[in-house]
C-alpha positions as CSV (number, residue, x, y, z in Angstrom):
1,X,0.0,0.0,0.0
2,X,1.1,3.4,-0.8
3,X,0.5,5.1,1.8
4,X,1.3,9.1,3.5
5,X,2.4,9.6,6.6
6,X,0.6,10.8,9.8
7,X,2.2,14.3,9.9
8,X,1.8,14.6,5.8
9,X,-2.1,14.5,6.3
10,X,-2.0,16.3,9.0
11,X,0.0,19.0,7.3
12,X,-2.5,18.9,4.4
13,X,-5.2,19.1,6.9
14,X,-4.0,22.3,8.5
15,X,-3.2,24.1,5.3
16,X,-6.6,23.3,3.9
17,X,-7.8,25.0,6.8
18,X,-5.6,27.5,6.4
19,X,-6.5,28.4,2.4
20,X,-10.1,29.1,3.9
21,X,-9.1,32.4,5.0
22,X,-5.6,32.7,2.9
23,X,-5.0,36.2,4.4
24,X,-5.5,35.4,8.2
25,X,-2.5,34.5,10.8
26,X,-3.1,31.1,12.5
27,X,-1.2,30.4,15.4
28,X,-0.6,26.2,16.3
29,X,-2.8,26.7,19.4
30,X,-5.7,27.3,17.6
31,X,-4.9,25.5,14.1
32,X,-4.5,22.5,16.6
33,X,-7.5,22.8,18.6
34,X,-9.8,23.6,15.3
35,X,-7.7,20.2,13.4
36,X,-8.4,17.8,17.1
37,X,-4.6,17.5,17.0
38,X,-1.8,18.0,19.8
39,X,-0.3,20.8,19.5
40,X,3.5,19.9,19.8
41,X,2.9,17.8,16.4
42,X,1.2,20.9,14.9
43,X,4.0,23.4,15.8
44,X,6.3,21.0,14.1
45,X,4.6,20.6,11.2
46,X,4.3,24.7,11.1
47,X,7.9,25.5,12.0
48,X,9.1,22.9,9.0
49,X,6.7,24.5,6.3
50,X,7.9,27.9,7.0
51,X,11.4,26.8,6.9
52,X,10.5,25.7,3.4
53,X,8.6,28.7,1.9
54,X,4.9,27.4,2.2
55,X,4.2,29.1,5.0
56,X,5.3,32.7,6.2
57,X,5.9,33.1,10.5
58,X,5.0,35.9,11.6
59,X,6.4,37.5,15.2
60,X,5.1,39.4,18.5
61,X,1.6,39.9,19.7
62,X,0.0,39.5,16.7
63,X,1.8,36.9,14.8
64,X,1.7,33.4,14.0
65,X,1.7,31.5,10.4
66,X,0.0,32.6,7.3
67,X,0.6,31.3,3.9
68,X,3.3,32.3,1.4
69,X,1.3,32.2,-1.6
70,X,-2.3,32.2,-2.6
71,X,-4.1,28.3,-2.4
72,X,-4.2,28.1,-6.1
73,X,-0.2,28.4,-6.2
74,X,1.0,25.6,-3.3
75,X,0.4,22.1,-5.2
76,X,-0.6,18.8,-2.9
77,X,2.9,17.2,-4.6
78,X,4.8,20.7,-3.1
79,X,3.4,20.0,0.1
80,X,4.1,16.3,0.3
81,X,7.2,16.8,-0.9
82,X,8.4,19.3,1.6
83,X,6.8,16.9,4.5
84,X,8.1,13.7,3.2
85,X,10.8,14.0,0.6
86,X,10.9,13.4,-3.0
87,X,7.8,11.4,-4.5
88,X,9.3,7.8,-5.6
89,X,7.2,5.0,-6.1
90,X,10.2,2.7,-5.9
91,X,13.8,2.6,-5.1
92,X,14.9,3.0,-8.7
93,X,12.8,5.7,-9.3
94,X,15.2,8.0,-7.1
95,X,18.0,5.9,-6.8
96,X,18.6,4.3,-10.2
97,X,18.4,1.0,-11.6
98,X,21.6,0.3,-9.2
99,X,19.4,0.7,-5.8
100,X,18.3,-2.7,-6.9
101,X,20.4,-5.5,-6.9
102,X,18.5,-6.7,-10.2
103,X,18.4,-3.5,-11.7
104,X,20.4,-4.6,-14.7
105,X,18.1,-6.8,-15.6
106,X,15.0,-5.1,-14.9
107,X,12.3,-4.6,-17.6
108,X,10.1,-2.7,-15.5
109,X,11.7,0.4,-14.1
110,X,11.2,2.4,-17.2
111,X,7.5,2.0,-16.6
112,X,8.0,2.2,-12.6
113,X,9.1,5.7,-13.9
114,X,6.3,6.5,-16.2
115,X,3.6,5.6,-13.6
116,X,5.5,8.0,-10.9
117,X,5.9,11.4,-13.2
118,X,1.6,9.9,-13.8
119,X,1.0,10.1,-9.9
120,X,3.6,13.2,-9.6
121,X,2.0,15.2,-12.4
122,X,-1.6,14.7,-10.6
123,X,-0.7,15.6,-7.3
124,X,1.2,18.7,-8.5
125,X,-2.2,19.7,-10.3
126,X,-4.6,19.6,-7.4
127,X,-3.9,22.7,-5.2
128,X,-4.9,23.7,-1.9
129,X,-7.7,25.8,-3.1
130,X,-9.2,22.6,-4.2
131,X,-8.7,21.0,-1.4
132,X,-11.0,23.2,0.3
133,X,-12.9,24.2,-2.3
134,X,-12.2,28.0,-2.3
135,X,-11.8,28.1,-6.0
136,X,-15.2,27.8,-6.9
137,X,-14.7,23.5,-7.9
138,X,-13.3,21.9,-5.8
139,X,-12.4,18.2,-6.3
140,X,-15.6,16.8,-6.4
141,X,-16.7,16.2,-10.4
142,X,-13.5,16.6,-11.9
143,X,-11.8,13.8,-13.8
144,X,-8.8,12.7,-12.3
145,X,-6.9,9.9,-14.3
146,X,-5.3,8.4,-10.6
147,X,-7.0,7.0,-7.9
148,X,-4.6,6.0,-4.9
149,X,-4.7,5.8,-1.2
150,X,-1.4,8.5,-0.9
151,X,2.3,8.1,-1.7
152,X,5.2,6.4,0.5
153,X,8.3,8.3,1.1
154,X,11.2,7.5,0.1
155,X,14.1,9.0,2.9
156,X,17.0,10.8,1.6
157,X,20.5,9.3,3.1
């Protein structure tokens, strides 16, 4: 199964709730009370999407996070990969036909490849504002070619 991780849905949890109101400051306190989550795991997930230019932090009384671009600009496959790393399906796919120990005979990893650009290429064109449904659309009706249960992440070494 291909599958996200906790912290990844959670983070795609809080920015949808975020592109709702894409000009307001959230602060973890209340993004984790609204979300049900614990608020340690929520900072983190703020604090690491800022570091990487999703989110903007804002200091002193009134600060908090807001986003760093409108909904309709920050892609599902940006956000996954900021929270998880690059999207592979396989080893190969980011490693190489030599992460495999039959790479040199494999017929499959050019297709391995094919199917990941597939799943990479949908994910990088549903945004947050579809997510939530701010554009007007949403995701409901529209013809996606994918259907999958989320992606597995494969760590950089």
């Amino acid at each position: 199964m291909i599958r996200l991780n906790r912290e990844t849905d959670y983070g795609i949890g809080i920015l949808t709730l975020m592109a709702q109101a894409p000009d307001a400051r959230f602060n973890a306190g209340s993004l984790a009370e609204t979300r049900g989550l614990p608020q340690p795991i929520v900072s983190k997930i703020l604090k690491h999407l800022a570091r990487r230019g999703v989110l903007v932090s804002y200091r002193g009384a009134k600060g908090g996070y807001g986003l760093a671009r409108r909904p309709e600009e920050i892609s599902i496959a940006e956000v996954i990969t900021v929270l998880e790393g690059p999207i592979a399906l396989t080893d190969c796919i980011e490693e190489g036909q030599d992460a495999c120990q039959y790479g040199s005979n494999c017929q499959t990893s050019g297709v391995w490849n094919h199917i990941n650009n597939v799943v990479l290429q949908a994910l990088s064109d549903i945004t947050l504002a579809e997510m939530t449904g701010a554009d007007g659309t949403g995701i409901q009706g529209q013809a996606h070619t994918l259907e999958f249960t989320g992606v597995r992440h494969v760590r950089e070494h």
